[in-house]
C-alpha positions in Angstrom: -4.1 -6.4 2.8 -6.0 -3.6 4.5 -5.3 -1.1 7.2 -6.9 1.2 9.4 -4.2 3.8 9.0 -0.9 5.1 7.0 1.1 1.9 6.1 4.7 1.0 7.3 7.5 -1.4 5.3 9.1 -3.7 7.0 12.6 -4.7 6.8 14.1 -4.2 3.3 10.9 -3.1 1.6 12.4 -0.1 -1.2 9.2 0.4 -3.3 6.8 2.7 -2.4 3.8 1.9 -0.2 0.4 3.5 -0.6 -3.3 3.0 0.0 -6.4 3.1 -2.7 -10.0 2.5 -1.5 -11.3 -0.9 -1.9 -14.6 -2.0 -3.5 -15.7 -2.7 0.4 -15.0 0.7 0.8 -11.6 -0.1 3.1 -8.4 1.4 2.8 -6.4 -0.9 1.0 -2.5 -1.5 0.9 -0.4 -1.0 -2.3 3.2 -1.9 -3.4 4.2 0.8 -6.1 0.6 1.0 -7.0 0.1 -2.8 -7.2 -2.8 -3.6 -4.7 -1.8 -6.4 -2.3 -3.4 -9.1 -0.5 -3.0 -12.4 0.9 -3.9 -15.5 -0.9 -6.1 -18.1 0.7 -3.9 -21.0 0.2 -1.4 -19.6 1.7 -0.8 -20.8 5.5 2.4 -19.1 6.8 5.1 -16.2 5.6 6.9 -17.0 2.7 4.3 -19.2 1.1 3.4 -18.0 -2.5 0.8 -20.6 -3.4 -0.8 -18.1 -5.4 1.8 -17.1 -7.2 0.4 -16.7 -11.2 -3.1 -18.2 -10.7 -5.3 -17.4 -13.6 -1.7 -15.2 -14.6 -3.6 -12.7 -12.6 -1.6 -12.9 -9.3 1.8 -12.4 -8.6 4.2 -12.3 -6.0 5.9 -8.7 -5.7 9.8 -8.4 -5.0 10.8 -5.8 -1.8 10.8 -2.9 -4.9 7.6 -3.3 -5.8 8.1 -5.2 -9.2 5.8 -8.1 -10.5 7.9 -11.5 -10.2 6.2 -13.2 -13.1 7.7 -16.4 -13.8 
């Protein structure tokens, strides 16, 4: 997830939000220093289709804490 300026929670989102510089060179979003994105096989809010592929990815509760199953 990238943005073009500072980034904003939304509703219920505790853990702390940042930005790091992706390898692209864009400002990318973070959850408690967890970088986040969205995962292609996902197709509306809510899905988590890419939740532990490769037990790379993972699903982030609204404090910013890996939800590994």
């Amino acid at each position: 997830m990238t943005t073009d300026g500072d980034p904003v929670a939304g509703d219920g989102v505790t853990g702390e939000l940042g930005t790091i510089t992706g390898v692209d060179g864009s400002t990318q979003v973070t959850l408690n220093g967890w970088p986040l994105y969205y995962f292609a096989g996902d197709a509306a809010a809510g899905d988590v289709a890419g939740q532990g592929v490769n037990d790379v990815w993972w699903v982030l509760s609204p404090d910013g804490e890996r939800m590994a199953e």
